[in-house]
C-alpha positions in Angstrom: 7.5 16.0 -6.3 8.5 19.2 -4.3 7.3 22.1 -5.6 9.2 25.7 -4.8 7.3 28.7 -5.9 6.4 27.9 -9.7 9.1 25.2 -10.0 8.2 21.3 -10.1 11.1 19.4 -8.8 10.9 15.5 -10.2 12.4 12.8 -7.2 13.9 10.2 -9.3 13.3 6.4 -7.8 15.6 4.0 -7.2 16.4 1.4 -9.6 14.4 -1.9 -8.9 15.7 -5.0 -9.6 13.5 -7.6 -7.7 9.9 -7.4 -8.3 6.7 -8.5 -8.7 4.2 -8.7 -11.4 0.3 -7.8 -10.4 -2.4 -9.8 -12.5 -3.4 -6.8 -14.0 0.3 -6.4 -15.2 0.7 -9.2 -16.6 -2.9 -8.8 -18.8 -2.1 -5.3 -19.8 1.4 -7.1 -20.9 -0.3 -9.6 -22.8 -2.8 -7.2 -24.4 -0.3 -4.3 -25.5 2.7 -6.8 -26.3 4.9 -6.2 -23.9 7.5 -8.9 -22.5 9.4 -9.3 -19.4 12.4 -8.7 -20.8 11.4 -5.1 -21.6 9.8 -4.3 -18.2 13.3 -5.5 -16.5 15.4 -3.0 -18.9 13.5 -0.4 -17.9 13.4 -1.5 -14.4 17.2 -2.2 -13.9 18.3 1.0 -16.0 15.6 3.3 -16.4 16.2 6.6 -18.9 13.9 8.9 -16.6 11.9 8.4 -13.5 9.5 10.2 -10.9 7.8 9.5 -7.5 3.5 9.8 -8.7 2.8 9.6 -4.8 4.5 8.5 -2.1 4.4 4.9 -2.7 4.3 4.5 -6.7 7.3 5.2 -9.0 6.3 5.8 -12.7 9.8 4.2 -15.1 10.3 5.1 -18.3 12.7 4.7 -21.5 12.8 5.0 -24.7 12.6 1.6 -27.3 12.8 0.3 -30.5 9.8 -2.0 -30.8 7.7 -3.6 -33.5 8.0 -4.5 -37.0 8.9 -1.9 -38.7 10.8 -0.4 -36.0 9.3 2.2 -34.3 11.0 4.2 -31.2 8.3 3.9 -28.6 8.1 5.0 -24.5 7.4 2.2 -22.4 6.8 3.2 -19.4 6.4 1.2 -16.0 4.4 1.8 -12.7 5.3 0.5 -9.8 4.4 0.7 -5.7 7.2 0.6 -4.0 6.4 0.9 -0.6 6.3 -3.1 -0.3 9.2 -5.6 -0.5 9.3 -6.4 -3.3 8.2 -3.6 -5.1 5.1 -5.0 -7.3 4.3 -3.4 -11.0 1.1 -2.5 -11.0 0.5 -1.4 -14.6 2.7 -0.8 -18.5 2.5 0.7 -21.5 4.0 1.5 -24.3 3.1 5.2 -26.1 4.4 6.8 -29.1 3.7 10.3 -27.7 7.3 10.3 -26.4 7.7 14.1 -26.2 4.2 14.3 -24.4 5.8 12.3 -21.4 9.3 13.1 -21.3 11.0 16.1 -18.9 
């Protein structure tokens, strides 16, 4: 992020299309319902995305998950100063406007 007076300018990150999944990725997967297939949409085409730190990329998009639908933000975290970049952490929120710029 580069900040210019009282202006927050968001870097947007690369698209990452080989990874890794952390333990701790794959259990918060497990535990919030979250499959592979939706980490790699987001991943390979996300809607909106920001450097945290050098280092870690935070991925997000808007989906339709659930029975009855529901339009969630699942959003992915993921250090990307190693090859390949690993996911360290997802969730999905239904605060969409909290997190979206």
């Amino acid at each position: 992020m580069i900040q210019t007076g009282d202006q927050r300018w968001q870097m947007p990150c690369r698209a990452v299309l080989n990874y890794v999944l952390t333990d701790h990725a794959r259990l918060e997967m497990q535990r919030r319902g979250i499959t592979e297939a939706n980490i790699a949409t987001v991943l390979t085409a996300p809607e909106q995305s920001e450097e945290i730190r050098p280092g870690r990329c935070a991925y997000q998009s808007k989906m339709t998950l659930d029975d009855p639908s529901r339009v969630y933000l699942l959003r992915v975290f993921v250090d990307t100063d190693r090859e390949p970049p690993e996911v360290v952490t997802v969730y999905r929120t239904s605060k969409v406007l909290k997190y979206w710029r």
